[in-house]
N, C-alpha and C positions, 0 to 999 in steps of 0.2 A: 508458939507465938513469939515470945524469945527467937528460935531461927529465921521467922519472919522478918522480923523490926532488923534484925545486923543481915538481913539479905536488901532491904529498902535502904538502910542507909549505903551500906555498898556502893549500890545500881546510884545512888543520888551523888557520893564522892566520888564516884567512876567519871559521869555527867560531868561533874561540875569542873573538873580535877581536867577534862581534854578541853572541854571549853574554852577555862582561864589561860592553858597552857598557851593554847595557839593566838589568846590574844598577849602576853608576852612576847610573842616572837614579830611581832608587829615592830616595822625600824620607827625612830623617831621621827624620823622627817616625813613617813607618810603617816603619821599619825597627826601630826602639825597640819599636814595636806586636809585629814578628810574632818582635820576642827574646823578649819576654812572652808568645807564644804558646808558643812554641816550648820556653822554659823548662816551662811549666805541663802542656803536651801529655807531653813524655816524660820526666815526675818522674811524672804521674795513671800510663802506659801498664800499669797492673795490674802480670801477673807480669814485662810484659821493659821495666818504666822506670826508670828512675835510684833506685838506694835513697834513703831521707829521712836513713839515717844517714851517707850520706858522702858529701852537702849541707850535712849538719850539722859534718861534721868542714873541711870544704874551706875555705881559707885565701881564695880568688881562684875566681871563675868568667868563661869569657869564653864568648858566647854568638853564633852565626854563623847567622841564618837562613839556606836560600838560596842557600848557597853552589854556586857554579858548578862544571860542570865539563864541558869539551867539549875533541873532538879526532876527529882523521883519525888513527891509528897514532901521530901526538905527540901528548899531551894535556897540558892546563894545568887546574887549580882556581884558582880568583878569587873569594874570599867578602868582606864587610865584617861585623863586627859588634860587640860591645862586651864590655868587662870590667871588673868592680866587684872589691874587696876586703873584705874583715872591718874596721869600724874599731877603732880601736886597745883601745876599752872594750869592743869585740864587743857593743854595742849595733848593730845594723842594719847596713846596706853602704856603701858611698862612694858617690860619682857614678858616672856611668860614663863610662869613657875607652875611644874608639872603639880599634878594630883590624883590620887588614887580615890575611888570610890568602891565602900565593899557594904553587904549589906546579906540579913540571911530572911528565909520567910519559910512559916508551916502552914501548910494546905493540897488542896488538891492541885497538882500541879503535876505535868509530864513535858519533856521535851527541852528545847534548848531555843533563845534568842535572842536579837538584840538589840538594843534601842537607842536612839542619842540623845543625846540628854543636854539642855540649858539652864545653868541657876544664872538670873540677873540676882547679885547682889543688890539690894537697894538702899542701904542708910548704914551708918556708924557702927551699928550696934553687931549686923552680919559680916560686917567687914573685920570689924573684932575677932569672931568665931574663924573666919579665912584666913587670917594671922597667926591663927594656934598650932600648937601641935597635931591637932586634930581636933571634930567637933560631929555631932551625931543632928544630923534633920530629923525635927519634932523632937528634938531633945534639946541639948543648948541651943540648937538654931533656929528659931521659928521659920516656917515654909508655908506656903500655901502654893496651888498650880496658878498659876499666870493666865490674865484673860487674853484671846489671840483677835483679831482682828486689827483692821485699820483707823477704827474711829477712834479718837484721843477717847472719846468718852468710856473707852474702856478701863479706866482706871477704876476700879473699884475697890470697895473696904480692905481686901486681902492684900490688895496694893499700898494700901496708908497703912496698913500693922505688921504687916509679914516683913521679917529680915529678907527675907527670898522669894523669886516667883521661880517656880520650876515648871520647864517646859521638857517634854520628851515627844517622839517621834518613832514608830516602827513599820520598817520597809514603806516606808513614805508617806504613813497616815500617821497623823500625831493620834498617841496613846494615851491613857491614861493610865498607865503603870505608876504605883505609889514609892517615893526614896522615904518613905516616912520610915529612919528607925536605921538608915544607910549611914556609913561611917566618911566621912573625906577626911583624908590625911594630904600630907605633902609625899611626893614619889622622888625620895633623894638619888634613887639610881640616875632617874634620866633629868635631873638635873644638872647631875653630876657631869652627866655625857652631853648635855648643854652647853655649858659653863666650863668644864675643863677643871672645876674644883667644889670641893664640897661647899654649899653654901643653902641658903635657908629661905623659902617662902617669902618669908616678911625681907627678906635682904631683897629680894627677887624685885619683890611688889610695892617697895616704897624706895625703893633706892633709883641709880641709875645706871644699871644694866642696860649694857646695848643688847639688842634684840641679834639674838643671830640670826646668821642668813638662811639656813635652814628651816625658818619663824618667819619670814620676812611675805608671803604670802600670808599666814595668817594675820598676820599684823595690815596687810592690805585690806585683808577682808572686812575687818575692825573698823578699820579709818573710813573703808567705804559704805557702811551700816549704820553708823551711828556720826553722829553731830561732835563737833569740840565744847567741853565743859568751860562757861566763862565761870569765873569766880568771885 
């Protein structure tokens, strides 16, 4: 029994361990590419994509193409992606400051896949939790999944209490895959390789950071998705 359980785990950090690996070797700049994809893809997806009005109302978006996720009976999620905020005149967005997403789960599970992933921040409170060092969904950061269609009347209860709505998406039908319990941190490497010098989230996302040019599609995709915040 013992030789069993350290040959599953094995077979599952084997899994997990090529997965993650090759999504590391991903440049930044097409990373930045398929966040601006991936934004534009399922905000258009007709009746079941992200509404335009709570885009419009969202404080903070962090955007995961890609993200991983594989396992033998253990499984892990390993995504990298990025997140902008409202600037403070709610003219346009900020730069954007990378993020890591990791996350593990016990069950019956085989194989490897990927899915992309939208948290709309929505109110003070998750914008706090985005600013940290790190912060755990259903843990400090209340979540709920986001209602998808076009009709404003989709706002619902989970929309006036949840810090976040999270949207996700696999090989082009949105999923229902749970981040309840997923860690997001700040990803200082490729900030690093951003910016040109170490610096932090919160500098990123309330300061004023020019957007490199590398970002500057994604930042189009932005501008053309969503509304300007008057204030």
């Amino acid at each position: 029994m013992r030789k069993t359980l350290v040959s599953i785990l094995a077979i599952a950090g084997t899994m997990s361990a090529v997965a993650f690996a090759a999504d590391r070797e991903i440049k930044v700049d097409d990373r930045l590419d398929a966040s601006a994809d991936t934004l534009a893809d399922m905000m258009r997806a007709s009746d079941h994509g992200i509404p335009h009005d709570l885009l419009d109302k969202a404080k903070c978006v962090v955007v995961v193409p890609g993200m991983k996720k594989a396992g033998f009976i253990f499984g892990a999620k390993y995504g990298r992606g990025f997140a902008v905020c409202r600037r403070h005149d709610g003219e346009g967005w900020s730069a954007p400051a990378a993020m890591r997403v990791e996350g593990g789960s016990v069950g019956f599970q085989i194989g490897a896949s990927e899915t992309d992933i939208v948290l709309l921040v929505m109110n003070d409170g998750g914008m706090k939790h985005l600013l940290s060092d790190k912060f755990t969904l259903g843990g400090e950061a209340t979540a709920a999944a986001g209602p998808v269609g076009r009709d404003a009347a989709a706002q619902t209860d989970a929309e006036m209490n949840a810090e976040m709505l999270s949207y996700s998406r696999a090989r082009g039908l949105f999923a229902g895959i749970s981040l309840e319990g997923a860690t997001l941190r700040p990803d200082g490497e490729t900030n690093r390789e951003l910016y040109g010098h170490d610096t932090t989230n919160r500098e990123i996302l309330t300061g004023d950071f020019k957007t490199p040019a590398v970002a500057e599609r994604f930042e189009r995709s932005l501008h053309r998705e969503s509304a300007e915040r008057t204030q």
